[in-house]
Each structure stands twice: as structure tokens, then as C-alpha cells.
C-alpha positions in Angstrom: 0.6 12.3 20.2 1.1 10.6 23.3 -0.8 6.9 24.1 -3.1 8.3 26.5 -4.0 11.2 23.9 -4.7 8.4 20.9 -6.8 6.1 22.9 -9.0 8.9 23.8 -9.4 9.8 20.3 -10.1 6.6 19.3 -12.8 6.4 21.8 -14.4 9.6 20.6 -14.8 8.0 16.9 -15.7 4.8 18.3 -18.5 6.7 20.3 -19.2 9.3 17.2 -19.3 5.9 15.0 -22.5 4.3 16.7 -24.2 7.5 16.4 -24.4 7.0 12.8 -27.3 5.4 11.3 -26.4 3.0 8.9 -29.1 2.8 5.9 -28.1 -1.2 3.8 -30.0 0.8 0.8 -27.5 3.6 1.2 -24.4 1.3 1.1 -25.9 -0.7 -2.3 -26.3 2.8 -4.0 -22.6 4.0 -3.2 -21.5 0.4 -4.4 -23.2 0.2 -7.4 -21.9 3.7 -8.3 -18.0 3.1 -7.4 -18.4 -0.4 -9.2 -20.4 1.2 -12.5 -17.4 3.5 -12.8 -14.5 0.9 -11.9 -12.1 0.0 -14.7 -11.3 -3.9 -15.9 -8.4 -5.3 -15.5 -7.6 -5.4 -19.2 -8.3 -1.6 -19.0 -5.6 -1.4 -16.0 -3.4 -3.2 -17.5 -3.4 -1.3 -20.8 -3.1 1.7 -19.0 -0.1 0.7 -17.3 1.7 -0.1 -20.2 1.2 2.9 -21.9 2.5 4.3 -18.8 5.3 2.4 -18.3 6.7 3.3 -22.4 6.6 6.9 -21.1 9.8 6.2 -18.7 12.9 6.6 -18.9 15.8 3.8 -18.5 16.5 5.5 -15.3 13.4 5.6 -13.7 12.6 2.1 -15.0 15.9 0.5 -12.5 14.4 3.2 -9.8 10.8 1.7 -10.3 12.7 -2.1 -10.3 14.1 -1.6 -6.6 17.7 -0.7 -7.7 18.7 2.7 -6.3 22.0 2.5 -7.9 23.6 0.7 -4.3 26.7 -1.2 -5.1 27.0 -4.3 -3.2 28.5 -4.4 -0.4 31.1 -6.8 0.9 30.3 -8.6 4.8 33.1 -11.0 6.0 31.8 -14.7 6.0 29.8 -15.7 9.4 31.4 -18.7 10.9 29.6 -20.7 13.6 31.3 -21.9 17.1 30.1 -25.1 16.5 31.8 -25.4 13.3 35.3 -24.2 15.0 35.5 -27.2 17.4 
């Protein structure tokens, strides 16, 4: 999608946004039923655990950020300053 393309489809939800009438009560009644229903942390974090036994050694390193990448070796960076 080109620039000109995405602006004028911003407008259009921009313009289609104020159309909407916004009802406070409305809002309330979808927050009180998304935060009835919303776990607790302990609840998270229990669930996480019992996630996290499931997994194997391998996908534990994958989910810690090591894709099996050997280091690599760079050659030291000298400054020109530090050649005079």
C-alpha cells in the first residue's frame, strides 16, 4: 500500500470513528465484564509454570534467546586517536 493509499484510509476510519456514538454506560458494562472474567496474577503465574514443566530442554534455550548461534569472532576496533 502506497502512502497516499494509507492516509486515505486512515481518514476514512478517522471520519467512520466520529460517527460512532459513544454511550460512558456502554464502556463500564464491557469493563466490568472483561475485568470480572480477568485472571490474578498468582493465577498467571501458576499457569505459566505449569506451562513452562511441559518443555523440553530445547525449547527452554529457544524460549531463553539462544538459537544455538556460536559466537562469532570481530577483530578488535582501534581508534585513530589512539594510533598517534
Amino acid at each position: 500500500m502506497n502512502a497516499i493509499a494509507f492516509r486515505t484510509n486512515i481518514t476514512k476510519l478517522l471520519l467512520d470513528s466520529r460517527k460512532v456514538n459513544w454511550e460512558l454506560e456502554d464502556l463500564h458494562e464491557e469493563r466490568d465484564v472483561h475485568c470480572d472474567s480477568a485472571p490474578s496474577p498468582e493465577e498467571i503465574s501458576r499457569r505459566c509454570l505449569e506451562i513452562q514443566k511441559e518443555w523440553s530442554p530445547r525449547e527452554r534455550i529457544k524460549r531463553a534467546g539462544a538459537h544455538g548461534r556460536t559466537a562469532t569472532w570481530a577483530p578488535p576496533v582501534v581508534s585513530v586517536c589512539e594510533m598517534e
